[in-house]
N, C-alpha and C positions, 0 to 999 in steps of 0.2 A: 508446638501448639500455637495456635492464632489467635491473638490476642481482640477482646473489643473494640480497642482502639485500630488494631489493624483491619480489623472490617470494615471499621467505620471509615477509616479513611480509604480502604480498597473500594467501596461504595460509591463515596464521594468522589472522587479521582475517576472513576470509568464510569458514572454518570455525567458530570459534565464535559469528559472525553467524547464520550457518545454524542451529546449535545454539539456538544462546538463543530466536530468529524458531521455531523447530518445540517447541521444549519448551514458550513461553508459547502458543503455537497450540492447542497438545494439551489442553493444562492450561482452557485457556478454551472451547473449544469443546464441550464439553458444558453448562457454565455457562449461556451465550447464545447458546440460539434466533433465530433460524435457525441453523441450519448453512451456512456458505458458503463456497466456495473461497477462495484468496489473493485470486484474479485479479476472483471479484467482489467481496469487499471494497476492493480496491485503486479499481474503478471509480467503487464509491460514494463514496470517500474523495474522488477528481478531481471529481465532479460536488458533493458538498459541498463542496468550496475552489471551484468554477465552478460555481455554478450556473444553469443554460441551455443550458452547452455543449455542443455537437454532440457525435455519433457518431466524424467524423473529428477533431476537434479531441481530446475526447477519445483516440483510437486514438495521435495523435501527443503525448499528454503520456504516455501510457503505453510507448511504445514499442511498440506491437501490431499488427498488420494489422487497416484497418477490420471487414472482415470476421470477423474475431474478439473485434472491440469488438460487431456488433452482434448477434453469440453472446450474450456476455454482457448486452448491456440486453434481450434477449426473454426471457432468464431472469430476469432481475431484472424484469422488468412480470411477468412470470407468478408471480413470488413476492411481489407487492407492496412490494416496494423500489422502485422509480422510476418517474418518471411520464413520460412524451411528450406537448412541447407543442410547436404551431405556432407558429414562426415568426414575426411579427406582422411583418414586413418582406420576406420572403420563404414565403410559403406550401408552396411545396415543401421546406422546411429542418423538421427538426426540433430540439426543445433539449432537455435532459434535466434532470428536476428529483428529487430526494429526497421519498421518499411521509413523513411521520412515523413512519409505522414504522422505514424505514433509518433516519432522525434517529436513535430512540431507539436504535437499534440500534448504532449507532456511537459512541452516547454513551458506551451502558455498557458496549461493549467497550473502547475507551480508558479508560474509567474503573478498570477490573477488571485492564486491565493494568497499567497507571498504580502502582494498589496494589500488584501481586503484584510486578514488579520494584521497585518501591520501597521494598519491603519489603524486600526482600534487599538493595537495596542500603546503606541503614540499618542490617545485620548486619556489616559492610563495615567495614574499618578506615580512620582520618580520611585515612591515606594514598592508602588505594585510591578513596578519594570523591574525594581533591582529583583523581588521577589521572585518573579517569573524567570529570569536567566540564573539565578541562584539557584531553583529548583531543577534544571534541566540537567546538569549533570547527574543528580542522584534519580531521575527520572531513564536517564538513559543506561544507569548500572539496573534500573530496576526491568525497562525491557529486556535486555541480555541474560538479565535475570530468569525471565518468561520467556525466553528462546530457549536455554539451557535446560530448561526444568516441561517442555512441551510438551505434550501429551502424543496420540497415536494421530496419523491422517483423519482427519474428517474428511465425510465421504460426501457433500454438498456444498458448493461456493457460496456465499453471501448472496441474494438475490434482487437488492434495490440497486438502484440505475446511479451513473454519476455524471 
């Protein structure tokens, strides 16, 4: 059973998650061309940490319906972010690889943002720095958390641009 306090704080915690996730969004996406959804950078990001990975493969690191992963890589071949390669063990398989363009494209989006929160965070009293790198560890048992325990594919990507 879920406690009030755990609402409260599950509330708190994905409201300004949200906030922070749309403000450096906003703030970067005019900076770095292309313009791309959440949902396709998210894929690019999977197929940078995997890369080869399938359609279905990726579809289930993402939590997405295949069919809505392979939305996503026909727009990403059409915008030269990623490539499709065969298989070399299975010729009916495809694997998915990062064109150099996505490369730099991801670079210097992590990089840009990297900065722009860093920067603020740096504005930040020693307190609230210790606070924030304190918190990260049990932030990231609690993602794994919500990976482990994830629900069925959703059957639509996220629809705002990044």
């Amino acid at each position: 059973m879920v406690t009030d306090e755990g609402v409260r704080l599950a509330a708190e915690l994905m409201s300004v998650n949200t906030a922070m996730r749309r403000l450096v969004r906003r703030r970067l996406r005019e900076q770095v061309p292309p313009r791309l959804r959440p949902a396709q950078v998210e894929l690019l990001v999977v197929v940078g940490n995997h890369p080869g990975i399938s359609v279905a493969a990726a579809a289930r690191e993402l939590h997405l319906a295949d069919n809505s992963v392979s939305t996503l890589v026909n727009q990403l071949l059409a915008a030269g972010m990623l490539r499709r390669e065969t298989d070399p063990d299975d010729r009916r398989a495809v694997r998915l690889e990062l064109t150099p363009d996505a490369r730099g494209h991801l670079t210097d989006w992590r990089d840009r943002r990297a900065r722009m929160v860093g920067a603020r965070i740096e504005e930040l009293t020693e307190e609230d720095r210790t606070a924030i790198a304190a918190a990260l560890p049990a932030l990231g048992r609690l993602l794994a958390s919500l990976r482990e325990h994830a629900g069925p594919a959703e059957e639509t990507p996220t629809r705002t641009t990044t």
